[in-house]
C-alpha positions as CSV (number, residue, x, y, z in Angstrom):
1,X,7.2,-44.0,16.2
2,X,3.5,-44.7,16.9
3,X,0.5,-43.2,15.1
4,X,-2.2,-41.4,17.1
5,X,-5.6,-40.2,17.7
6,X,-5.4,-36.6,18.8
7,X,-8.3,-34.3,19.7
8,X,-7.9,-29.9,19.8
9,X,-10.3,-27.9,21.7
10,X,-10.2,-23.5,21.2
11,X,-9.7,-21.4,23.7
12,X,-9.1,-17.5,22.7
13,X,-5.9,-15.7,24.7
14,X,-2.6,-14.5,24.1
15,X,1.1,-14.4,25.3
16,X,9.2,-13.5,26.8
17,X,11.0,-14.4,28.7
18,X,13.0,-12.4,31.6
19,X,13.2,-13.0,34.9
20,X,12.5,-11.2,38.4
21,X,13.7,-13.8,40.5
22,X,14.7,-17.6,40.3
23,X,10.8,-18.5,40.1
24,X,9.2,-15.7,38.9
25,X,8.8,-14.5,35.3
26,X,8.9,-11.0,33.3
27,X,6.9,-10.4,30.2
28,X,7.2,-7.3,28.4
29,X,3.8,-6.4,26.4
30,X,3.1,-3.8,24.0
31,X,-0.6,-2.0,23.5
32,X,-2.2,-4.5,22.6
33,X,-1.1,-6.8,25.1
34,X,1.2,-8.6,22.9
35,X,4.6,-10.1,23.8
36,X,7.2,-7.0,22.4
37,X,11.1,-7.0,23.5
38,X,11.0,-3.2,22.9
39,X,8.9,0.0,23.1
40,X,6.0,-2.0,25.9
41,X,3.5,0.0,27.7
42,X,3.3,-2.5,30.4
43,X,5.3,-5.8,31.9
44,X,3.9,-8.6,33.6
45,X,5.1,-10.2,36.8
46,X,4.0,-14.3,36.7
47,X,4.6,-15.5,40.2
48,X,6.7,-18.8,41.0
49,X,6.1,-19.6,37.5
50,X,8.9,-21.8,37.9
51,X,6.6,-23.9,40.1
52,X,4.3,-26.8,39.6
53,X,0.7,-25.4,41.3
54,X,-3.0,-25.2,40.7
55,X,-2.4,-21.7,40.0
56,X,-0.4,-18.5,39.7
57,X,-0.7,-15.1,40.8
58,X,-0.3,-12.7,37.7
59,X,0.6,-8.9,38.3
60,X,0.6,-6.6,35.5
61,X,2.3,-2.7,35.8
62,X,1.9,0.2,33.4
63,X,5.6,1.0,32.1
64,X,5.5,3.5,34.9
65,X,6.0,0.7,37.7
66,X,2.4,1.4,39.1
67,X,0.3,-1.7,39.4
68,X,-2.3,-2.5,36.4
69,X,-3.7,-5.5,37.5
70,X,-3.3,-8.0,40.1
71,X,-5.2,-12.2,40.1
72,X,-4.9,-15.7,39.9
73,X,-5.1,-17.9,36.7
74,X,-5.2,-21.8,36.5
75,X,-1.9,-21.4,33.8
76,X,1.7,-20.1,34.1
77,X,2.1,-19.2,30.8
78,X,-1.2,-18.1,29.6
79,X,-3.8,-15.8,31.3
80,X,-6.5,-17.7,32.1
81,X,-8.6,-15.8,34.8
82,X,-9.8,-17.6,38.5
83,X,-12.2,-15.8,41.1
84,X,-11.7,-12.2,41.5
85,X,-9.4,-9.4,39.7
86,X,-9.2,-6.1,40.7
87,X,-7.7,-3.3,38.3
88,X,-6.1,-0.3,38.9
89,X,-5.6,3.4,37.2
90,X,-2.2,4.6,36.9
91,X,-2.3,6.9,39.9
92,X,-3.3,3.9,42.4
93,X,-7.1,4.2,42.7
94,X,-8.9,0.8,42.0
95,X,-10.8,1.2,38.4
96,X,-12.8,-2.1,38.2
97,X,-13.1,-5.4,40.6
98,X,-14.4,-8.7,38.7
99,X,-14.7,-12.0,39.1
100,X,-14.2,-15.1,36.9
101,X,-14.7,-18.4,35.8
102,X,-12.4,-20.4,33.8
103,X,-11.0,-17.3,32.0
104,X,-14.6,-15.7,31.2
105,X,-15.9,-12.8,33.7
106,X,-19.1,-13.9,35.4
107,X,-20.8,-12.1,38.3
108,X,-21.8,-8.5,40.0
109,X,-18.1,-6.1,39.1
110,X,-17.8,-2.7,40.4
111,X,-16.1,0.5,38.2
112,X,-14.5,3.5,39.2
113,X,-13.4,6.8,37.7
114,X,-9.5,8.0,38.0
115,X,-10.4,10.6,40.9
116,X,-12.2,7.7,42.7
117,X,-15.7,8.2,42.4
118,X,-17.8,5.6,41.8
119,X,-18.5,5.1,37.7
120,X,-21.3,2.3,37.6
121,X,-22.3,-0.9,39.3
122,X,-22.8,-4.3,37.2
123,X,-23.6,-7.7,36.3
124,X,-21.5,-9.9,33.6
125,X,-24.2,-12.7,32.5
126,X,-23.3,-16.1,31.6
127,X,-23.3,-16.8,27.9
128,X,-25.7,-20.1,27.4
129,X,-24.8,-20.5,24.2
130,X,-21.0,-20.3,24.6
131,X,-19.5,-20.6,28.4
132,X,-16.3,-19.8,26.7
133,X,-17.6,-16.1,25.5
134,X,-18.6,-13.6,28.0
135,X,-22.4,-12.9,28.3
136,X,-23.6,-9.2,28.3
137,X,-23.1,-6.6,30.9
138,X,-25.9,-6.1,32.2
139,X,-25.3,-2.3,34.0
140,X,-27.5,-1.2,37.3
141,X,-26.3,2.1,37.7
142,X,-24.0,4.7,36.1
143,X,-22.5,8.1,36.7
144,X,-21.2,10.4,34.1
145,X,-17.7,11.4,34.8
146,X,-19.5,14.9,36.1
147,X,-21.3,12.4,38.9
148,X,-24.6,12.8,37.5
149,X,-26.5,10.0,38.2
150,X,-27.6,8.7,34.0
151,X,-28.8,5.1,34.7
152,X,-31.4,4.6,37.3
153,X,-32.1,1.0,38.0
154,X,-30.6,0.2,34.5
155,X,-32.7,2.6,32.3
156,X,-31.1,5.2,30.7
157,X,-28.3,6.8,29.2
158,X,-24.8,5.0,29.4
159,X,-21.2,5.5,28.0
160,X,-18.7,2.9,28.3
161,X,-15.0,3.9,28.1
162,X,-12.6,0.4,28.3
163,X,-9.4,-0.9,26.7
164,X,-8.9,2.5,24.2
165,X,-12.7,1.5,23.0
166,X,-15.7,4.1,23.7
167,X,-19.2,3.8,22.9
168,X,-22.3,4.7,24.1
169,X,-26.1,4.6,23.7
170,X,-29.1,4.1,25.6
171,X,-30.1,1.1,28.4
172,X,-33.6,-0.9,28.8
173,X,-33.3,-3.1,31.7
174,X,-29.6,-2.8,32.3
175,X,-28.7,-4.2,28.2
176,X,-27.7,-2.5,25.6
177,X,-31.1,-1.3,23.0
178,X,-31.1,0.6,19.7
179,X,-28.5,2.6,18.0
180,X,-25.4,2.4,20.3
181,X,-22.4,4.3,18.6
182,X,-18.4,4.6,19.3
183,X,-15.0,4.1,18.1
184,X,-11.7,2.4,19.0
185,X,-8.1,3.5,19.5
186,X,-6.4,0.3,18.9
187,X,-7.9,-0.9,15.8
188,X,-8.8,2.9,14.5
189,X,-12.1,2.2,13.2
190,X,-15.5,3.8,14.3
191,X,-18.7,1.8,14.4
192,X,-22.9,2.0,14.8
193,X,-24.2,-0.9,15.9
194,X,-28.0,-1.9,16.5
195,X,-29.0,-4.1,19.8
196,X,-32.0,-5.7,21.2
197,X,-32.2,-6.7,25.1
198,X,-28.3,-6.3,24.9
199,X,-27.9,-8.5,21.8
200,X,-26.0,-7.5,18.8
201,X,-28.8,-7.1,15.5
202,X,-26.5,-5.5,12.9
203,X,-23.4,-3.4,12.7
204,X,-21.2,-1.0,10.5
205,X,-17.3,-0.5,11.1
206,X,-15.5,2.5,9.4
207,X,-11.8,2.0,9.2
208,X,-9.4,4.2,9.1
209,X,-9.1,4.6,5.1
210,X,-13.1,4.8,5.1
211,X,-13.7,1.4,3.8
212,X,-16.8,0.1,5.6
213,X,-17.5,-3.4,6.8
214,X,-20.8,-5.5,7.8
215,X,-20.9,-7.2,10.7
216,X,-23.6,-9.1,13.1
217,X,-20.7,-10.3,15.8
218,X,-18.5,-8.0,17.7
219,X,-15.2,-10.9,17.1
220,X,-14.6,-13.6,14.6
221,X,-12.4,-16.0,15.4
222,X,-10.2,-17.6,12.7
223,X,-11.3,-21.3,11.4
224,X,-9.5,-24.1,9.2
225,X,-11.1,-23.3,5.2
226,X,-12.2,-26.7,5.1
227,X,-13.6,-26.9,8.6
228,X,-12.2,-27.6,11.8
229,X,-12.7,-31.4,10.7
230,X,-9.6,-31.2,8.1
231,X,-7.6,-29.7,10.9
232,X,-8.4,-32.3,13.5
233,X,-7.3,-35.2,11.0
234,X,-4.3,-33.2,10.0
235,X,-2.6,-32.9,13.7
236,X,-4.5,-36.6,13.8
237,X,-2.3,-37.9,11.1
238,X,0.8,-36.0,11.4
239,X,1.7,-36.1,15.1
240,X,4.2,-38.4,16.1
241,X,4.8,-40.2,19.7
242,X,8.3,-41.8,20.6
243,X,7.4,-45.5,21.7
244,X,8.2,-44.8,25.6
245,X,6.3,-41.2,25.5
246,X,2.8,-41.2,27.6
247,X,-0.2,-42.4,26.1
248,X,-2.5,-39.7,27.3
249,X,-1.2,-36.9,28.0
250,X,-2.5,-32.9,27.4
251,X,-0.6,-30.7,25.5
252,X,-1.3,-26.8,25.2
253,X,0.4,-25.3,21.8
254,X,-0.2,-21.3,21.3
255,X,0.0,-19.0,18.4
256,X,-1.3,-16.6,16.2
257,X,-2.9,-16.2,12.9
258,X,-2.2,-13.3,11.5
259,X,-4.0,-11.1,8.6
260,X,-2.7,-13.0,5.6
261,X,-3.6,-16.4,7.1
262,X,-0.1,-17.8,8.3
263,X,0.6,-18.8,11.6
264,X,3.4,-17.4,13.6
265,X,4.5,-17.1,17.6
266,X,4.0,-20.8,18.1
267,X,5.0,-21.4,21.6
268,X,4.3,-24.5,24.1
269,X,1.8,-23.0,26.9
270,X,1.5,-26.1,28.6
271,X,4.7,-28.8,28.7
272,X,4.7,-32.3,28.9
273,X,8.3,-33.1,28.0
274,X,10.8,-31.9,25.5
275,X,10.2,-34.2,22.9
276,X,6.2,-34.2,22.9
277,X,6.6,-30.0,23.0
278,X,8.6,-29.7,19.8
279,X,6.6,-32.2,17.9
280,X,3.6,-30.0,19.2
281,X,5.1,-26.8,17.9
282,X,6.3,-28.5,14.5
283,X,2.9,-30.2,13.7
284,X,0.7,-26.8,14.6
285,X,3.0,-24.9,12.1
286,X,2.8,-26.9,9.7
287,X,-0.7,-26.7,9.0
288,X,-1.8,-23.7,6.3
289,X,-5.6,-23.9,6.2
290,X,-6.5,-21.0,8.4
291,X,-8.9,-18.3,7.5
292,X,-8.6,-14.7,9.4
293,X,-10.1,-13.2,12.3
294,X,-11.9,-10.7,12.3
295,X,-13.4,-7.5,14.6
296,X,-16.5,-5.4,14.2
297,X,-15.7,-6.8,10.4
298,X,-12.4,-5.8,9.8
299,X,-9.4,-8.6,9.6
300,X,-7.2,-8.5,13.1
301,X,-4.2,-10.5,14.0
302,X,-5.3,-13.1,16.3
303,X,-3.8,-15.1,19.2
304,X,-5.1,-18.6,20.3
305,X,-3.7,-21.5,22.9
306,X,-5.1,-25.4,22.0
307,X,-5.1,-27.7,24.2
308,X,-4.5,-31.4,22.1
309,X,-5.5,-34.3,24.0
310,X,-2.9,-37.1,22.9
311,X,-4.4,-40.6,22.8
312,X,-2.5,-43.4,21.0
313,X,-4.4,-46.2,19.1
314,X,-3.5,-50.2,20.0
């Protein structure tokens, strides 16, 4: 076996295994868009995911049959958005068209209400701090669900309704200013949160035993305790190559850290072989320094996929 110099990089997604057809896959996911063999709200259609190509087409469906959601994305295993999405209510009417880059949404998107009517027109920014991380949505105009005009060349009054989270508050220049308030199904928390040309200043999550929590970013993702440094000499040290594996070679591992700091669901996103895949999986579970996640302040399980870069040393 040969030692190796191996480098990780984060990227933030998610993730069974059932077929439609010889080159197509079935995923079952719950709520929360998490994998689930039982009791899933919707199921996932990857196209020719048996394939090798650039990309794949990925079709979600509510429970019901009806299409959710329908795009490309540059991986077969993990959802990593390309160019434009366009989702869709329950009942067949589009709700929102968006595009993206490299997973993140980017560009001018378009909402609609259930019945049809439009519900406001948009502009996702680019994060310069973090391409990765989705920039502000900046909002031109909105409609309340009575049609009544509320943002007028993006001043005024604006609620946003998305992914069993509401909140609402007032608009200066199409961003997000002052106290902005809401709640969220999923994680069953409420929350006041303070903005400044649609940046985050200070917030307060409730939960649901009435514990507050302090925040200043919406998500926090999960790091090594001792820095992302001791995790990088860790897979550095530990990972193992066969002496007639490739030398450089890019392997994508997934899996989730959940609220008491283990890891669990590790899963190859991207293969390279057999034996490079299970020493992938072994070497990423193996490693017990993480810290928690966290959103609006309060700990949430948390899914990632890392890309490791093998490079072996003469």
């Amino acid at each position: 076996m040969k030692s190796n110099l191996l480098s990780a990089l984060f990227l933030m997604m998610s993730l069974s295994t059932f077929a439609q057809n010889e080159n197509d896959k079935k995923v079952f996911l719950d709520s929360l868009w998490r994998e689930t063999t039982s009791d899933y709200k919707y199921f996932r259609i990857i196209k020719n995911y048996n394939l090798v190509q650039d990309e794949y087409q990925f079709e979600d469906y509510y429970k019901s049959g009806n299409l959710q959601m329908r795009g490309m994305s540059i991986s077969n295993e993990t959802l990593i958005e390309k160019g434009g999405f366009t989702f869709f209510h329950e009942n067949g009417n589009i709700k929102q068209i968006i595009s993206y880059e490299n997973g993140v949404p980017v560009g001018n998107t378009i909402s609609y209400y259930e019945n049809g009517k439009k519900k406001f027109d948009g502009e996702y920014l680019k994060n310069d701090k973090n391409l990765k991380i989705a920039g502000p949505l900046k909002i031109e105009s909105y409609w309340n669900p009575n049609n009544e005009q509320t943002v007028i060349n993006g001043n005024g009054f604006f609620k946003d309704e998305a992914d069993n989270e509401v909140s609402e508050g007032n608009l200066k220049n199409g961003l997000k200013t002052g106290v902005w308030k809401g709640t969220s199904a999923t994680y069953k928390l409420s929350f006041t949160e303070s903005y400044e040309n649609g940046t985050l200043i200070s917030g307060e999550s409730t939960d649901e035993t009435g514990e507050k929590h302090k925040y200043d970013k919406i998500f926090e993702q999960p790091e090594p305790t001792k820095g992302f440094g001791d995790f990088y000499k860790f897979v550095g040290a530990n990972f193992l190559i066969p002496e007639d594996e490739p030398v450089n070679a890019r392997l994508m591992v997934g899996f989730v850290v959940n609220k008491d700091s283990s890891v669990s669901n590790v899963n190859v996103v991207k293969s390279i072989n057999s034996a490079l895949d299970k020493e992938g999986i072994r070497i990423v579970s193996l490693y017990k320094g993480w810290g928690v996640g966290k959103f609006r302040g309060i700990i949430v399980r948390t899914s990632f996929t890392i890309p490791i870069k093998i490079v072996v040393e003469d």
